[in-house]
Structures are given as C-alpha cells and as structure tokens.
C-alpha positions in Angstrom: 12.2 -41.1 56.4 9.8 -38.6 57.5 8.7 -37.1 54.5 8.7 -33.4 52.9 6.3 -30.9 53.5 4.2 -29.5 50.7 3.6 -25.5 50.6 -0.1 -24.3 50.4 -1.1 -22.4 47.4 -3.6 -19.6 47.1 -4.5 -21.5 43.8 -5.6 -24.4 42.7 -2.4 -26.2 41.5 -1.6 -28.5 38.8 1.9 -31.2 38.7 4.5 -31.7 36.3 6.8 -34.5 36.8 9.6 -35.2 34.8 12.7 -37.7 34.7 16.1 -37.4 33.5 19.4 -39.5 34.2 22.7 -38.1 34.9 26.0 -39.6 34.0 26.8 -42.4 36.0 30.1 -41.1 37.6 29.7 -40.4 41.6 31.4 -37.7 41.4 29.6 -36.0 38.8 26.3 -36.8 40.8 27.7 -35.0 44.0 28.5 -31.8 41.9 25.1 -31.6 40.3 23.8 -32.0 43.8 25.7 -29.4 44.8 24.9 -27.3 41.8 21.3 -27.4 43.3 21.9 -27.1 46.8 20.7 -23.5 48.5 24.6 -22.3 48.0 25.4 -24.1 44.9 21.8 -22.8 42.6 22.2 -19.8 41.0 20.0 -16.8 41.9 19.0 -15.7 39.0 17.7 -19.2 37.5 15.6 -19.3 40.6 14.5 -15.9 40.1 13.3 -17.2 36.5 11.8 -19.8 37.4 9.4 -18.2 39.6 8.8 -15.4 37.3 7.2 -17.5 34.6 4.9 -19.1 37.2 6.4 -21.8 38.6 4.8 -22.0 42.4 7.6 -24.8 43.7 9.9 -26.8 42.0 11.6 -30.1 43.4 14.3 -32.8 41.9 14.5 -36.2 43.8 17.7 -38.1 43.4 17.8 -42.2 42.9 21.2 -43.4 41.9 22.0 -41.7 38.4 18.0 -40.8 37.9 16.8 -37.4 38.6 12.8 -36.3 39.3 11.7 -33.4 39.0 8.5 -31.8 40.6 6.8 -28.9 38.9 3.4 -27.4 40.7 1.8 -24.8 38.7 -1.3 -22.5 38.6 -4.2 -24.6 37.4 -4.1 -22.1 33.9 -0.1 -22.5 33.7 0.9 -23.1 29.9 3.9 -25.6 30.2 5.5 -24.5 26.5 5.2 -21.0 26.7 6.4 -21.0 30.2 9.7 -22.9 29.1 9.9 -20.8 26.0 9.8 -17.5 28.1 12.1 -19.3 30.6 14.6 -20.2 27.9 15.1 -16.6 27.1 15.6 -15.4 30.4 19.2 -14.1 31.6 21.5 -16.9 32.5 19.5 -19.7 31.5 21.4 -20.9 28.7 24.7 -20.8 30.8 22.7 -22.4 33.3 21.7 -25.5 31.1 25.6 -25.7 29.8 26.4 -26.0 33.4 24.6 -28.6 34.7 25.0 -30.1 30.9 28.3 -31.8 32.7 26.4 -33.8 34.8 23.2 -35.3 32.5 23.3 -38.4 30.4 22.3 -36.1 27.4 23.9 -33.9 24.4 25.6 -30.8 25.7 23.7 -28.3 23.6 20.2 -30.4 24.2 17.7 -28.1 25.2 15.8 -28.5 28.9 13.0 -29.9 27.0 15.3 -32.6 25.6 16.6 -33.1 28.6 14.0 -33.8 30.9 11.1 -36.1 30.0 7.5 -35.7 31.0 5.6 -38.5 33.2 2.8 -40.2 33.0 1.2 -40.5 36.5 -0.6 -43.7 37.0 -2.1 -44.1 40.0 -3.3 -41.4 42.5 -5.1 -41.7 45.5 -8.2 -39.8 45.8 
C-alpha cells in the first residue's frame, strides 16, 4: 500500500472522523462504492459540501464499516455546518439514496447515521 496523499491547506485545519456500517450484503457494499466513486457521487452534494466549509472529505472502506474523514477550518462549527448542509438542494434525496446501503433506519438523519470518533493516540 502506498498511502494517500494529504492536500495542503491555507488554514490551519481541524479532523472529524466518523464511523458507520453498511448492510452486510456484497452487493449492496459495491453500489455504495459506486455511489461514491468520481462517476457515481452526485454533483451537487459535492457542491454542498464544500460550500459549508468542508476543505476535503474522505470515507475508508473495511468489510461492512465505513470511515469517514472530515478536515475543516480550525473555526468550522460541525452542527451548524450539517444543519446548513441538510437544507441544501438534493441532500435529502441524497441521504435516501445511499439510505439502501447503511445498517441504519431509512429516514435517520446523517447525524444518526454516522458516529463521531474519539481519536486516541496521535503522534506528535
């Protein structure tokens, strides 16, 4: 494996990191992969996601569990980011579609969804 490059930031940057498992049906996993590949994600959610200040966002795959990377602007605001993305164009159809693939209710929210981690170790 030889790793993923990081982008550099004109800010300081803070991390979110989150977790979430999807159904454990292989072919549900390859669609959600899909549904986030460069041809399968949707535009517009990627235009949302940038316009609430969202610098780069990443998801990891392990078997049925999903990662997600958040890096923010050291004075992001996490809730009223997600509120303000919530409310954007497409994002609810967006949660209903990828709904099909999480381990979670269909009408759960993204904060439902995903849950926040706690780091533990970091190397200064």
């Amino acid at each position: 494996m030889d790793g993923y490059t990081q982008n550099q930031h004109p800010v300081r940057v803070k991390r979110y990191c989150q977790t979430m498992d999807l159904k454990d049906d292989p072919e549900l996993i390859e669609k959600y992969k899909q549904i986030h590949s460069k041809e399968g994600a949707w535009k517009e959610v990627i235009d949302g996601i940038r316009e609430v200040g969202i610098l780069e966002m990443e998801v990891y795959l392990c078997g049925s569990r999903v990662v997600m990377i958040v890096d923010a602007p050291e004075d992001f605001d996490w809730g009223a980011a997600m509120t303000q993305l919530a409310g954007l164009p497409y994002q609810q159809e967006w949660e209903e579609h990828v709904a099909q693939c999480q381990e979670c209710p269909a009408a759960a929210t993204s904060d439902e969804k995903w849950q926040m981690m706690e780091r533990i170790f970091h190397l200064y």
